[in-house]
N, C-alpha and C positions, 0 to 999 in steps of 0.2 A: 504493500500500500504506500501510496506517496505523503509528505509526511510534515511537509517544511509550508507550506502556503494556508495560513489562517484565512478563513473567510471568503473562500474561492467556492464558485457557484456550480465546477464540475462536480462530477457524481464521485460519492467518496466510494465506490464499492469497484471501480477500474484496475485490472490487475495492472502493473507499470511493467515494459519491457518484455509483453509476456510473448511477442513475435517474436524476437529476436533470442529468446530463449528457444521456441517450439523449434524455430529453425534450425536453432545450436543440437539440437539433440536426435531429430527426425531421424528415422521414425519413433515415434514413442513407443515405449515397450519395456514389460519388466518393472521391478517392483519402484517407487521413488518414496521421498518420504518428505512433506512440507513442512521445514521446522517455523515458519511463521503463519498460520491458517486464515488468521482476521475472514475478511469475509468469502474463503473460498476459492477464489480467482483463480490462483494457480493448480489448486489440487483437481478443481472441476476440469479444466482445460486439459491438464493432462490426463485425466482416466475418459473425456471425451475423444482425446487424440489416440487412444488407444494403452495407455501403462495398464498392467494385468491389478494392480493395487499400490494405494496411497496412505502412509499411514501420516497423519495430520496433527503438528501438536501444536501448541499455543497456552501462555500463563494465564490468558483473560477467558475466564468460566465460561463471561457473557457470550462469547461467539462460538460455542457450541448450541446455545439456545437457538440464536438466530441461525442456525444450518437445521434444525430439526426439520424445517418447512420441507427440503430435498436432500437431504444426507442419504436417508431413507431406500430411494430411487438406485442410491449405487451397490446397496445390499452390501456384503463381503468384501467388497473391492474397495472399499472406503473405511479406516480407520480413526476413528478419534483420538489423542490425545491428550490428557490436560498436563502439562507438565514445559519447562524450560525448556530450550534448543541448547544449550548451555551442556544437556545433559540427552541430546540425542541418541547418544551411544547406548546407553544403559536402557532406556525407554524403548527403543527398537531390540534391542536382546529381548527384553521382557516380553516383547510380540514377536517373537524368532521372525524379525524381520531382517535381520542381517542372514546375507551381506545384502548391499541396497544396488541398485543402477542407478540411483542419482537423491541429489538431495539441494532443493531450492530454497532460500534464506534470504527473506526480504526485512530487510532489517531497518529497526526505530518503532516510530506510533504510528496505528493505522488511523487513516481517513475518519475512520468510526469515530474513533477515540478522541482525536481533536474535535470533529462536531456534534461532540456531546457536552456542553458546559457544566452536568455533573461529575464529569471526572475529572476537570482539573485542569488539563491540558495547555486550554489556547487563552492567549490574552486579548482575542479580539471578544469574548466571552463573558461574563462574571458566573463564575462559579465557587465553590469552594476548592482551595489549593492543594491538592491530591497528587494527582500525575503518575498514582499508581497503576504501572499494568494488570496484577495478578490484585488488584482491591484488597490487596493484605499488606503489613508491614510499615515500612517508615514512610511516609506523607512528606510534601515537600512542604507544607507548612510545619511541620517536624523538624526539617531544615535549617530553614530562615528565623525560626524562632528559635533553636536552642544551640547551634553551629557557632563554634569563635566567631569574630571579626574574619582572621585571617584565614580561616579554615574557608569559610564563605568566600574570601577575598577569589583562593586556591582553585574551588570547585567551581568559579564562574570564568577563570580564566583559562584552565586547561580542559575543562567541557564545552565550555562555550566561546574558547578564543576572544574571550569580553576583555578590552586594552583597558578601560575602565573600572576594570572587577573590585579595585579597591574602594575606588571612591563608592560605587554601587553597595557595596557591602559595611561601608560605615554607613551609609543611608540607611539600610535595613537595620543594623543593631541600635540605628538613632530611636527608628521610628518601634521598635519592638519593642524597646524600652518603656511607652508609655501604651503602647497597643497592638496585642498578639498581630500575626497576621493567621488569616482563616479565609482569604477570599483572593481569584484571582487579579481582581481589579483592581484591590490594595496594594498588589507586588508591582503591576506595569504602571501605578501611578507613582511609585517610588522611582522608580526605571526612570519613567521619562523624567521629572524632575531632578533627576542627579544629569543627564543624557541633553546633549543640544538637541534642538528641533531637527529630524531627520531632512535632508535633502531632496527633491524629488527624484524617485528610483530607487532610496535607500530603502532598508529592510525599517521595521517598524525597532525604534530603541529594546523595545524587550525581548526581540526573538532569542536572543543568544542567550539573555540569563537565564528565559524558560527551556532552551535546548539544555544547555548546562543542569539545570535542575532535575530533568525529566532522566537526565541519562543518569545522574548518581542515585536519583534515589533506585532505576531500577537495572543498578549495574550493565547497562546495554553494552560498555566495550568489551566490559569482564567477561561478558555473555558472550558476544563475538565472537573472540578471542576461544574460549570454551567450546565453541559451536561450531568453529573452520576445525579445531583439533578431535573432537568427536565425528566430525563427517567424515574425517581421513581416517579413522579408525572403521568406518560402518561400512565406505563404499567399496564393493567389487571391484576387480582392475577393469578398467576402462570406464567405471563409473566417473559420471557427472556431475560436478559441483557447481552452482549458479549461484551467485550470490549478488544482490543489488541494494544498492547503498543512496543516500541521499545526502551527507553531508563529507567535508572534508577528513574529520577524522574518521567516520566509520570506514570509506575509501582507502587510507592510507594501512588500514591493517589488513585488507582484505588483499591490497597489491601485493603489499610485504610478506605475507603468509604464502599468498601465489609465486613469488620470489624465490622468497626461500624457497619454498620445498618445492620446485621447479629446477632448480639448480644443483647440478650434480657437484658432488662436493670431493676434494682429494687433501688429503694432509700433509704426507712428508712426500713430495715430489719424486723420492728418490726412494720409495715402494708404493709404486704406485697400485700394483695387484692388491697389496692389504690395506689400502686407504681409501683407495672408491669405493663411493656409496650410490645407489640409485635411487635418484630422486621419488617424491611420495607424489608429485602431479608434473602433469607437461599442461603447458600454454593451450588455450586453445583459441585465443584472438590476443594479441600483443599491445592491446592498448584496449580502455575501458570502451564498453555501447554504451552510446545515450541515446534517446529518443528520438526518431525523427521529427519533421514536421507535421506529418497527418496525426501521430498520437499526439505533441504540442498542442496541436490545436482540439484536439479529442479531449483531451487530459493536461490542461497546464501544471497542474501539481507534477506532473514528471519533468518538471524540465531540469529539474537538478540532479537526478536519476542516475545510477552509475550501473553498468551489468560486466560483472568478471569471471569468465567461465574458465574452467580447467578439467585436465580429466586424470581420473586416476592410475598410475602406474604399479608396478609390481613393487616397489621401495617400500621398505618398511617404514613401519608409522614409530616415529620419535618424540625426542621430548623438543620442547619450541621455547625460547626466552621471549613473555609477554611483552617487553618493555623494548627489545630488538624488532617487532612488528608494530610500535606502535602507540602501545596501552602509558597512558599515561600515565607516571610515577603516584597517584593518589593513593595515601593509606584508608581506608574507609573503617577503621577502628577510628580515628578521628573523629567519626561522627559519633561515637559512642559516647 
């Protein structure tokens, strides 16, 4: 689901990039497994394009409810989920669904989720300040009410790339100080008032602290990160890993993880027979898809949209350094 445009009038239920996936893989076939389900898109697409079964998971309860309407329709061939991508590995054992032909990862908030102003999400909204996927756990008003200065200052610059994350973040423990926060329109009226008047073209002053906020409280890099190393452990050789992104940092771990383990590795030059390794994936497009024009105009929310395909090798599955792909240095015992 695309994930970055508050208050865009296209349909939030468009699966993003989902041509240029069906393409990357044709013919469909064989079992796959969707670690992001939101509203279906992908899993439907594919057991329509022919995969023998889908087994679907996702943190958010709520979009199992909303699939009861046609889940139904694919009988056996269609598996529910509830659980993390995080932990695909383990969750597909437990439905002897391994080993997989493929495994799609549309990663962040779906559509849903931002244009629903009880869950938290969006600042174009007033809601209460949540931002939880899985509706359990820590609350971003959790956050911004009980987080250092500096901890705050931390989690709104390296989540959200905010140049201003200090000053933003003494506004917040200014204003908590005489008034919790609990709603979202108390957080982006703080935003703008620390924030010059955007530009015409520029993003709305809050998006970044709300990106920032949505991805700690529901660890999405950690998850990531979790979810590219459980798929390398699930897929069959030749399996297919699709993974699409919408911001910069999600992008850069997704490259890097394709990087790495893309890249055949050697140690002492001078034995070489004991030191090559084969790599866990080969490339399968050398630079990211994004959307053409006809989905642009279909679907504006995809235009930040990243698609990284690869496919699985014989290489055995290793251990990976989070912080060499990517994952930002954040302790989240800090929040404690």
């Amino acid at each position: 689901m695309a994930q970055v445009l508050d208050g865009s009038t296209s349909s939030p239920h468009i699966p993003v990039l989902l041509s240029p996936i069906l393409k990357a893989i044709s013919p469909v076939q064989g079992r796959w497994l969707d670690g992001t389900f939101g509203a279906g898109g992908y899993t439907r697409a594919f057991l329509d394009a022919g995969a023998s079964q889908v087994f679907a998971i996702d943190r958010d309860p709520e979009v199992f409810e909303r699939a009861k309407s046609w889940a139904d329709d694919y009988g056996e061939r269609l598996i529910l989920i509830e659980g993390t991508f995080g932990q695909l590995d383990h969750l597909a054992a437990t439905h002897d669904a391994v080993p997989l032909d493929g495994v799609v990862l549309d990663i962040g908030v779906s559509s849903m989720q931002i244009d629903q102003a009880e869950r938290g999400f969006s600042f174009m909204q007033d809601g209460p300040l949540d931002m939880r996927m899985s509706q359990s756990g820590m609350t971003a008003a959790d956050v911004v009410n009980t987080a250092d200065e500096a901890v705050l200052a931390d989690i709104l610059y390296l989540y959200g790339e905010e140049r201003a994350s200090r000053r933003i973040a003494r506004r917040i423990v200014e204003m908590r100080n005489t008034t919790p926060f609990e709603t979202t329109k108390q957080l982006t009226t703080v935003v703008e008032a620390a924030l010059p008047r955007p530009k015409p073209g520029q993003v709305h002053p809050a998006t970044r602290t709300f990106q920032a906020l949505r991805i700690v409280v529901n660890d999405e890099l950690g998850e990531l990160v979790r979810g590219l190393i459980a798929a390398e452990a699930v897929l069959a050789v030749g399996g297919i890993l699709a993974v699409v992104t919408f911001h910069s940092l999600e992008d850069r771990i997704v490259k890097r993880f394709i990087q790495t383990r893309s890249t055949q590795a050697r140690g002492n030059r001078y034995a070489p027979e004991m030191t090559q390794t084969v790599p866990q994936f080969e490339k399968i497009s050398k630079k990211a898809i994004g959307p053409d024009a006809e989905e642009l105009e279909i679907n504006p929310r995809s235009r930040s949209a990243k698609l990284r395909l690869a496919r699985r090798t014989s290489g055995a599955c290793g251990e990976i350094d989070a912080k060499a792909v990517g994952l930002p240095g954040f302790d989240r015992e800090r929040l404690i």
